[in-house]
VMD Tcl script that draws the C-alpha trace (Angstrom):
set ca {
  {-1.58 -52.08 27.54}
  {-5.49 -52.38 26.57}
  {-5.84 -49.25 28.95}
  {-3.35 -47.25 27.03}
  {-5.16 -48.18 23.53}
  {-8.22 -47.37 24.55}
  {-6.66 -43.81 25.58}
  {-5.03 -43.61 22.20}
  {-8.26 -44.50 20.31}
  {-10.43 -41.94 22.48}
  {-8.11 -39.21 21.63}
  {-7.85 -39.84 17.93}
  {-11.57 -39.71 18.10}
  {-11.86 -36.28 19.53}
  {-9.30 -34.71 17.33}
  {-11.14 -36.40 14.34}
  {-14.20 -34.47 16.10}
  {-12.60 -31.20 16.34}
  {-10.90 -31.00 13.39}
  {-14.29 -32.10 11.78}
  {-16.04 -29.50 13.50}
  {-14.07 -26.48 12.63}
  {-13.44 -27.33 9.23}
  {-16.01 -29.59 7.89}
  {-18.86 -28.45 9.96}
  {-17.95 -24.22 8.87}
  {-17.75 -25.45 4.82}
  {-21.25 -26.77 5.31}
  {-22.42 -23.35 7.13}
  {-20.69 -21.29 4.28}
  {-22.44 -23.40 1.82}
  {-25.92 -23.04 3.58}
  {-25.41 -19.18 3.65}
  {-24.07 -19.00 -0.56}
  {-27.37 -20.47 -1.36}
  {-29.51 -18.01 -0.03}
  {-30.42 -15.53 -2.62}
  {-28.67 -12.07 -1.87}
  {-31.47 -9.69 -0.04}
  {-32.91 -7.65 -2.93}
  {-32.20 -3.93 -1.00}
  {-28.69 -5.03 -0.33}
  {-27.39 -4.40 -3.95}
  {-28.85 -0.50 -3.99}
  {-27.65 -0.22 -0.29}
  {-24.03 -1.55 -1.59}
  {-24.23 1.30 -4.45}
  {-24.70 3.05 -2.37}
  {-22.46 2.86 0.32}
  {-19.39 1.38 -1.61}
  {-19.15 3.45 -4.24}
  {-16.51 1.36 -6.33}
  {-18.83 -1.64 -6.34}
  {-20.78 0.41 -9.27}
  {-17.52 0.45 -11.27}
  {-17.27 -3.79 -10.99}
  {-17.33 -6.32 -13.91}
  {-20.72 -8.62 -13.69}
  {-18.41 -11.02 -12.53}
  {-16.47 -9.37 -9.79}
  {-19.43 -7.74 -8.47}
  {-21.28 -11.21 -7.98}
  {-18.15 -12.34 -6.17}
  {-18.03 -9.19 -3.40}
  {-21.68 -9.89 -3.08}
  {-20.97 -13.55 -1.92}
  {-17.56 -12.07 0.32}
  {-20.49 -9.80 2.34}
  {-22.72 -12.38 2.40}
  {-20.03 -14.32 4.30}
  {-19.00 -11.53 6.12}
  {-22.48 -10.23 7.25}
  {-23.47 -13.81 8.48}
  {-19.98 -14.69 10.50}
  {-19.04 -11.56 11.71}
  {-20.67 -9.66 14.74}
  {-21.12 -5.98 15.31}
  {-21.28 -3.81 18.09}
  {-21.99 0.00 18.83}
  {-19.78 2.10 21.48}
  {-20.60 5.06 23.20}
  {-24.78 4.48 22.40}
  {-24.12 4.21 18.36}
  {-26.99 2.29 17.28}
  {-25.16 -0.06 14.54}
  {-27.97 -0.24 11.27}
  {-27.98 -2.49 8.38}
  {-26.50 0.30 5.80}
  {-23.53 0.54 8.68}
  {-22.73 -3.11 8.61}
  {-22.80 -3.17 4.75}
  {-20.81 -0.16 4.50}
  {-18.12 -2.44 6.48}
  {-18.50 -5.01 4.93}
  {-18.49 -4.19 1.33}
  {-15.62 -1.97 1.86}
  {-13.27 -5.01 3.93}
  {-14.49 -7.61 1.48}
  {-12.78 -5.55 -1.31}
  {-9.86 -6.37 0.10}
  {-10.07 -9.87 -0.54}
  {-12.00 -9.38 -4.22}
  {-9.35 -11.51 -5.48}
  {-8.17 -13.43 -2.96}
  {-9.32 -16.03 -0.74}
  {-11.97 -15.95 2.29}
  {-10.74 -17.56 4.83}
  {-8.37 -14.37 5.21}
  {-10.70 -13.05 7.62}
  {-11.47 -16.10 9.28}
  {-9.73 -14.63 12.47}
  {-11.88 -11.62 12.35}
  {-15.04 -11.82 14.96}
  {-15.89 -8.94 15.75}
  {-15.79 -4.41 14.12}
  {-16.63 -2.19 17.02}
  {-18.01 1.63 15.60}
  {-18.44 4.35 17.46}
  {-20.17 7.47 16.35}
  {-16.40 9.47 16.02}
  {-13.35 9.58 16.80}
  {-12.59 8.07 20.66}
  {-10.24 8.50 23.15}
  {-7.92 5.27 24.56}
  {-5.66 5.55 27.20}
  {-1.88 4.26 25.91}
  {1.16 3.44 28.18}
  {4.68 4.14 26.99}
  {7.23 2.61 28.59}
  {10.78 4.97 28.58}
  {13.14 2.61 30.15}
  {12.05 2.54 34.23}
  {9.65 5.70 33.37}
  {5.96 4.67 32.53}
  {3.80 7.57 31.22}
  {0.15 7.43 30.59}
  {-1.27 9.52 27.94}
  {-4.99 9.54 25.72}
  {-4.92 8.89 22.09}
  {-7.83 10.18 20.01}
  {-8.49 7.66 16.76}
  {-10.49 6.96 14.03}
  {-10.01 3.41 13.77}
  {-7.81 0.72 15.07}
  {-7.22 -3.52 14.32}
  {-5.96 -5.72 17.09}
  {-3.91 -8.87 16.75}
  {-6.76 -11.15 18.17}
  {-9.89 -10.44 15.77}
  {-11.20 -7.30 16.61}
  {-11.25 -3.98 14.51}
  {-12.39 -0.76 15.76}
  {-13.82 2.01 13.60}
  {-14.98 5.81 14.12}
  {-18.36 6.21 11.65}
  {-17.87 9.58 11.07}
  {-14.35 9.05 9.65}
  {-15.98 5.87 7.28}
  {-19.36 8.94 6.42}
  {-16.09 10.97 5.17}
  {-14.79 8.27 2.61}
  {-18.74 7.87 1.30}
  {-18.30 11.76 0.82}
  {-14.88 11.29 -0.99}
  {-14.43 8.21 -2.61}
  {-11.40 9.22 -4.32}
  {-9.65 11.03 -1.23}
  {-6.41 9.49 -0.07}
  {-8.31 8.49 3.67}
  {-10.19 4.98 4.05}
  {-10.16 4.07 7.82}
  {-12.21 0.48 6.46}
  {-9.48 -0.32 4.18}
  {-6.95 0.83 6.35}
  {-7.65 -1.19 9.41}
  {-8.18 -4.49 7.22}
  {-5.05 -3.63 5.66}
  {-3.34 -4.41 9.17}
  {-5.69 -7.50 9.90}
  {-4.18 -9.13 6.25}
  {-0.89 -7.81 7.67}
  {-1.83 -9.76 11.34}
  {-2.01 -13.22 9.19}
  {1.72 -14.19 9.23}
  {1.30 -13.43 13.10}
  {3.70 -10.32 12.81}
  {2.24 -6.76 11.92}
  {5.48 -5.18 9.71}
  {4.11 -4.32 6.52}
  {4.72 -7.85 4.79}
  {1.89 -9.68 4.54}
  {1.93 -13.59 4.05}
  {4.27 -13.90 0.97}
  {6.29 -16.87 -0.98}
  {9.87 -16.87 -0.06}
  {10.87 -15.36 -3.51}
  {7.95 -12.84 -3.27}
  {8.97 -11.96 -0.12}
  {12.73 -10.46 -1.08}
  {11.01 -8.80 -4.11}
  {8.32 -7.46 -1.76}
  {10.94 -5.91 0.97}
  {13.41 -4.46 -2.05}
  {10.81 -2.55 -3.37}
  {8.90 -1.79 0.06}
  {11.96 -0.91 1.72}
  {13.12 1.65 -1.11}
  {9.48 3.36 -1.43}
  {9.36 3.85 2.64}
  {12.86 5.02 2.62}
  {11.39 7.86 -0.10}
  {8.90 8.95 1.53}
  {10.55 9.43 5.06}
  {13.08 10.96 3.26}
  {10.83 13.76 1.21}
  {9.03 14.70 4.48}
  {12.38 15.70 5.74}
  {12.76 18.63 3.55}
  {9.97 21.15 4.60}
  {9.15 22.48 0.93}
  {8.62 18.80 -0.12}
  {4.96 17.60 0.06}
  {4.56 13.83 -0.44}
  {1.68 13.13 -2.37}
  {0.77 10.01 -0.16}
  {-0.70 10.62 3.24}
  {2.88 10.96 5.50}
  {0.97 8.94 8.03}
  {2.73 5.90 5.61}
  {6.12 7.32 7.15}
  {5.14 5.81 10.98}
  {6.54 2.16 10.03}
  {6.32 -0.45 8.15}
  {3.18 -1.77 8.99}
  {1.51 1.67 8.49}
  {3.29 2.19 5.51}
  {1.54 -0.97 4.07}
  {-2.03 0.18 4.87}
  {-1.97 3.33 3.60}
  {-0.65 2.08 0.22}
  {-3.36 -0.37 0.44}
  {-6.06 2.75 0.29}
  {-4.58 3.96 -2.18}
  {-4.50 1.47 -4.02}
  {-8.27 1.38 -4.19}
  {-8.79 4.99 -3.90}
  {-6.48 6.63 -5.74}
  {-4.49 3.85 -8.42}
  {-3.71 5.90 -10.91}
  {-1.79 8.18 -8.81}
  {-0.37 5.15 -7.03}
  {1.02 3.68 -10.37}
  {1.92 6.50 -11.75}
  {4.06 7.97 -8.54}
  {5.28 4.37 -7.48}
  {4.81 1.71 -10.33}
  {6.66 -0.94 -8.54}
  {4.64 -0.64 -5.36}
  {1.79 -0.67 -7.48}
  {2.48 -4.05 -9.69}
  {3.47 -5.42 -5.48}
  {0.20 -5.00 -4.58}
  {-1.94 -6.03 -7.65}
  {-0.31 -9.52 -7.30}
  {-0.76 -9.30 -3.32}
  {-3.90 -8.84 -3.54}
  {-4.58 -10.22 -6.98}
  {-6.30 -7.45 -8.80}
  {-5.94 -4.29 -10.82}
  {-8.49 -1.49 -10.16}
  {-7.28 0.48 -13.16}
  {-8.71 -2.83 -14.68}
  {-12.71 -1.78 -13.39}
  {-13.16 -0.21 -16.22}
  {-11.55 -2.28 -18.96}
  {-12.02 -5.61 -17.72}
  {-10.90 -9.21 -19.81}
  {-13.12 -10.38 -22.68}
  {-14.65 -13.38 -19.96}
  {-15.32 -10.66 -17.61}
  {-12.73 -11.48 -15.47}
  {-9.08 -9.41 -14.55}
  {-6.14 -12.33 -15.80}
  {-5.18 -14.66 -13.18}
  {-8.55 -13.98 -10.98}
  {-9.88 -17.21 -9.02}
  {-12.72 -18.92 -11.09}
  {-14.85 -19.01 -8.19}
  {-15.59 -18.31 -4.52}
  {-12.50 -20.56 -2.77}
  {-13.29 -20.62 1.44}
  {-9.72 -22.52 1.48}
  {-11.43 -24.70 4.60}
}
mol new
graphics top color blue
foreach p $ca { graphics top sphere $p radius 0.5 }
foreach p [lrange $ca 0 end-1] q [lrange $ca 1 end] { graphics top cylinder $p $q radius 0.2 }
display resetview
């Protein structure tokens, strides 16, 4: 009987331990890094390489700068192919992921570890499976996000959105589209929604995917979002999501139900940059940095 409470003490004390360590223990690193004044080059360098954060309210801007502090401290980068991965890269990364999360919480890319980049586009092998027939083919891409952390990106395709900020084409946004997507556990285009959301959110989805498949059926119909939205769902969700940074007014004006979908997804307006709220702030952002630990 003693034997058995001891056992049941000792292993109350090491879940107390571990759930202390990976939630108390990371609060108190995030804390440690917020304090640290922001690197005075890193606010030309983000001008520079984000080009929206020049459009931000005082307020909004302060808040990506805390997101890449975050994001630059936690998250590790490697080069592939003998890319040498720079400081300007890693900001470029992370300034353009972190606006992704502008209004929303954090700890949305807490399961993100690692962004691989090589210097272009790279070949992977991919196996389809055709009942009993397996055939092996390469795949050239410019980015891609995996279900365990990891997101891959082609530098010459993320040099092309620096180029054209307004183009249609953000690989960045695009492949942290999918890792928001990854957070219910199930890449389909329906990110982590409230039940009631969630039927709104497939109505209007649903209807706006079935449009475009159906326009780039007829040959002399030319969508004016990129037709790579027409692959599935979950495709269909990140390539609304550039838009919605890149191009909003076309967005809103071509599909304003998607549009108002995705400015309460993701909890801000860009149409807003430019004619933001009295206290600075877009209506209904977060106050202030929340790490939901």
């Amino acid at each position: 009987m003693l034997q058995t409470l001891l056992f049941g003490v000792a292993a109350l004390a090491i879940i107390a331990a571990v759930v202390i360590r990976l939630f108390c223990y990371r609060h108190w690193v995030r804390q440690r890094v917020l304090k640290r004044e922001l690197p005075d080059h890193w606010r030309p360098l983000l001008a520079r390489q984000v080009p929206i954060y020049l459009r931000l309210p005082d307020t909004l801007k302060q808040r990506l700068e805390k997101h890449v502090q975050l994001f630059m401290a936690e998250k590790t980068f490697f080069g592939c192919d003998g890319y040498e991965v720079t400081e300007p890269v890693q900001l470029t990364v992370a300034g353009h992921a972190c606006l992704l999360i502008l209004g929303r919480h954090y700890a949305d890319y807490d399961h993100v570890h690692s962004v691989l980049i090589y210097p272009g586009a790279y070949a992977v092998d991919e196996e389809v499976t055709d009942g009993l027939v397996v055939s092996r083919h390469q795949e050239v891409r410019s980015g891609q996000a995996s279900d365990y952390g990891q997101v891959i990106l082609s530098w010459e395709d993320c040099e092309a959105t620096l180029e054209h900020p307004g183009a249609d084409h953000n690989v960045i946004l695009h492949e942290f589209a999918h890792q928001l997507d990854y957070l219910d556990g199930s890449p389909n285009g329906a990110p982590p929604l409230l039940r009631d959301e969630a039927g709104q959110w497939q109505q209007v989805m649903s209807t706006a995917f079935a449009e475009l498949q159906a326009t780039l059926k007829h040959p002399g119909r030319q969508p004016w979002l990129d037709p790579y939205g027409a692959t599935d769902p979950a495709e269909f969700f990140a390539v609304l999501t550039e838009a919605f940074f890149q191009q909003p007014r076309q967005l809103k004006s071509h599909q304003p139900g998607v549009y108002q979908q995705l400015a309460h997804f993701y909890n801000l307006d860009p149409l807003q940059f430019s004619a933001n709220s009295p206290d600075g702030q877009l209506n209904g952002f977060p106050p202030s940095i929340n790490m939901r630990e």
